[in-house]
C-alpha positions as CSV (number, residue, x, y, z in Angstrom):
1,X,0.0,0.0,0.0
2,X,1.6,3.5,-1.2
3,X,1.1,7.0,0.4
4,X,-1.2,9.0,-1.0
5,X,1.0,11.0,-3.3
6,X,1.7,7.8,-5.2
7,X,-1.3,6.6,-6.0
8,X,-2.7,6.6,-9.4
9,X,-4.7,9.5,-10.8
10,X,-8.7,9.1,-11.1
11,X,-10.8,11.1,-12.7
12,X,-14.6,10.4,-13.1
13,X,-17.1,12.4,-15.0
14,X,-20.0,13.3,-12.5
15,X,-23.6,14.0,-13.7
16,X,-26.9,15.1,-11.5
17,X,-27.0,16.5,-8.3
18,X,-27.0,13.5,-6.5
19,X,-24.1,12.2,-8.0
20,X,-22.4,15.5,-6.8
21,X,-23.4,15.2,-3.3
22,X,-21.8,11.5,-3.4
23,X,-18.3,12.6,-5.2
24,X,-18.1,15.6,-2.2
25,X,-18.8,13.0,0.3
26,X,-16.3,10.9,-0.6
27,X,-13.3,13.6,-0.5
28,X,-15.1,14.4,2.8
29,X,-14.6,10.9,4.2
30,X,-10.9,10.9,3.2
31,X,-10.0,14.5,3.7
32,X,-6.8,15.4,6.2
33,X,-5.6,18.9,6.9
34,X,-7.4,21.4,4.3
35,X,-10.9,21.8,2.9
36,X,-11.5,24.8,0.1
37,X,-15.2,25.1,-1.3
38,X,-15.6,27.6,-3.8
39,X,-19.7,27.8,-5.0
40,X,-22.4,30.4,-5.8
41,X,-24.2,29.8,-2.9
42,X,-23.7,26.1,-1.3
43,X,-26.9,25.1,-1.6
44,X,-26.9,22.4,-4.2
45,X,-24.4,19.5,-2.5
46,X,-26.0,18.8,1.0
47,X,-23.7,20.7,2.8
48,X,-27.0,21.0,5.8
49,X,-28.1,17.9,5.9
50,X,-26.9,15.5,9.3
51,X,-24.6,13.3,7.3
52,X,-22.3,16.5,6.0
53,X,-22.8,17.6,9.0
54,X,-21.3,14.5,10.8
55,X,-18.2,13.9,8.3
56,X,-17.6,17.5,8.6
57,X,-17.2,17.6,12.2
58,X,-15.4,14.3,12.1
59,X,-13.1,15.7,10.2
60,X,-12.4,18.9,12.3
61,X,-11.9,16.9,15.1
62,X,-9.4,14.3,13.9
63,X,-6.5,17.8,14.0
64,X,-6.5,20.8,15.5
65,X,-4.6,21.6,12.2
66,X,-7.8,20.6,10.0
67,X,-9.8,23.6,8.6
68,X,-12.4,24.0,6.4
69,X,-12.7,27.5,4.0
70,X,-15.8,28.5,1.9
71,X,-15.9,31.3,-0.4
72,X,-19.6,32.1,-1.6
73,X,-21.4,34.5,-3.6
74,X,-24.1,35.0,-2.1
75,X,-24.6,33.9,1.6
76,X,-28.0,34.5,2.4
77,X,-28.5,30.6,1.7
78,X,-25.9,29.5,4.5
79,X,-27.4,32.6,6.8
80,X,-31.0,31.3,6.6
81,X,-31.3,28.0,5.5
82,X,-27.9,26.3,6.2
83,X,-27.7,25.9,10.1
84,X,-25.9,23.0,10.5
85,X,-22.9,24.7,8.7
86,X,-23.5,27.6,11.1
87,X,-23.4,25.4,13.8
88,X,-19.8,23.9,12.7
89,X,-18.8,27.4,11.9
90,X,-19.8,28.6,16.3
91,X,-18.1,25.3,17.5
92,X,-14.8,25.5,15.6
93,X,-14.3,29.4,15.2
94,X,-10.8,28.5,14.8
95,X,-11.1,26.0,11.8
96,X,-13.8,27.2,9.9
97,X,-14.4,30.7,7.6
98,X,-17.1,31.7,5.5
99,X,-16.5,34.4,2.8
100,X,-18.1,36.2,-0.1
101,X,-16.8,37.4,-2.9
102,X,-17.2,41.1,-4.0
103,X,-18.1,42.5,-7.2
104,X,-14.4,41.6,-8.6
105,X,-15.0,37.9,-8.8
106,X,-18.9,37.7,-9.2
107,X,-18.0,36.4,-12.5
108,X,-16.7,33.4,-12.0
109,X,-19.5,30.6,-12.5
110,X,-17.9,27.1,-11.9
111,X,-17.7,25.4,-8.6
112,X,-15.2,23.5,-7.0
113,X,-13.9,22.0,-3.7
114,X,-9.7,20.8,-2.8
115,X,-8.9,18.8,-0.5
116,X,-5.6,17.8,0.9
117,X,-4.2,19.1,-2.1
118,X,-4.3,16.1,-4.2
119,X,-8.4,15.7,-5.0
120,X,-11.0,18.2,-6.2
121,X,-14.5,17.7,-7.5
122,X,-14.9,20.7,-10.4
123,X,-18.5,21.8,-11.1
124,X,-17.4,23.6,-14.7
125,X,-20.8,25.6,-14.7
126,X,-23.1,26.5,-11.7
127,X,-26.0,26.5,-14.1
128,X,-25.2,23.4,-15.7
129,X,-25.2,19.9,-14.3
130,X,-21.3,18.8,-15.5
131,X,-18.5,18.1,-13.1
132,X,-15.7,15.9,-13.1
133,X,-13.9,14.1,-9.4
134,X,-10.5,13.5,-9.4
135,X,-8.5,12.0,-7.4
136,X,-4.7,11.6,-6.6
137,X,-4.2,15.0,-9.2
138,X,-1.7,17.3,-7.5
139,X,-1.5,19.6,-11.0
140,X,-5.5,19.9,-11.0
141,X,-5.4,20.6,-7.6
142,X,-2.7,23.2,-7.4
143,X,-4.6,24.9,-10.1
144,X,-7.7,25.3,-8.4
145,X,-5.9,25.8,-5.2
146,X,-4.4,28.5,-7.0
147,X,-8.5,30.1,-8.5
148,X,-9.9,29.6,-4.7
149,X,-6.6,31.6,-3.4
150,X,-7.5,34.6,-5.6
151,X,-10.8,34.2,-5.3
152,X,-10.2,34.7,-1.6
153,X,-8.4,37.7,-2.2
154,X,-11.2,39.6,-3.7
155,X,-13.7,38.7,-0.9
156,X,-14.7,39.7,2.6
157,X,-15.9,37.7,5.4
158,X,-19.5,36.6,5.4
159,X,-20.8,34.6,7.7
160,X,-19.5,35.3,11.9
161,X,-18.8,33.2,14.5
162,X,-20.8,35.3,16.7
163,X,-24.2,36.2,17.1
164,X,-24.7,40.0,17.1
165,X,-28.3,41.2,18.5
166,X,-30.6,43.1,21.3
């Protein structure tokens, strides 16, 4: 059995939302140190329901070094409807940040999570059902590690630890 840097590259075309919620799980289940979601708004991969919810936290305790960061463009979706994330968000302050992008990278329209690194599921089109998962692709990854860190430059924080109220 190798590392993880020697495995073999896989990459699988992904169609239909439910086939998306399946190909995030799974770099969910095998993520260590470094999660980086990049979508329009999160709300079309399960990201509230208990399971997520579960392998998320799982995952944020295994390290104090595991984090998770979301860039959005709009967040009204993770304010409102999206409590379970907001709940991961108040117990690991420290691990977790929700941003949204401003007016300089509204444009951008695919979607996309990196994990470790090495894996990344790559929705090309937030309008359209297409993706691809792959697996074991450091130069894939490193490219869209590369989109999510300029993405991140041209947004501000979103979502707060905190609640704020009278």
């Amino acid at each position: 059995m190798g590392t993880e840097t020697e495995e073999q590259t896989t990459t699988k075309a992904i169609s239909g939302f439910s086939a998306m919620t399946q190909a995030i799980d799974e770099l969910v289940v095998n993520a260590t140190g470094r999660i980086a979601i990049f979508d329009r708004d999160l709300a079309d991969y399960g990201f509230n329901s208990a399971e997520r919810f579960n392998r998320l936290k799982v995952f944020l305790l295994a390290s104090r070094r595991n984090h998770i960061q979301i860039v959005v463009h709009r967040s009204e979706y993770l304010e409102r409807d999206c409590t379970r994330m907001i709940i991961l968000l108040r117990q690991f302050p420290h691990a977790v940040s929700i941003s949204r992008t401003l007016p300089e990278a509204q444009r951008v329209s695919d979607a996309f999570m990196v994990v470790n690194g090495l894996h990344y599921f790559h929705r090309f089109h937030s309008d359209q059902p297409g993706a691809e998962l792959a697996l074991y692709d450091e130069s894939g990854s490193s490219e869209l590690q590369r989109r999510f860190e300029e993405i991140l430059t041209y947004s501000e924080p979103a979502v707060g630890a905190t609640v704020l109220g009278l």
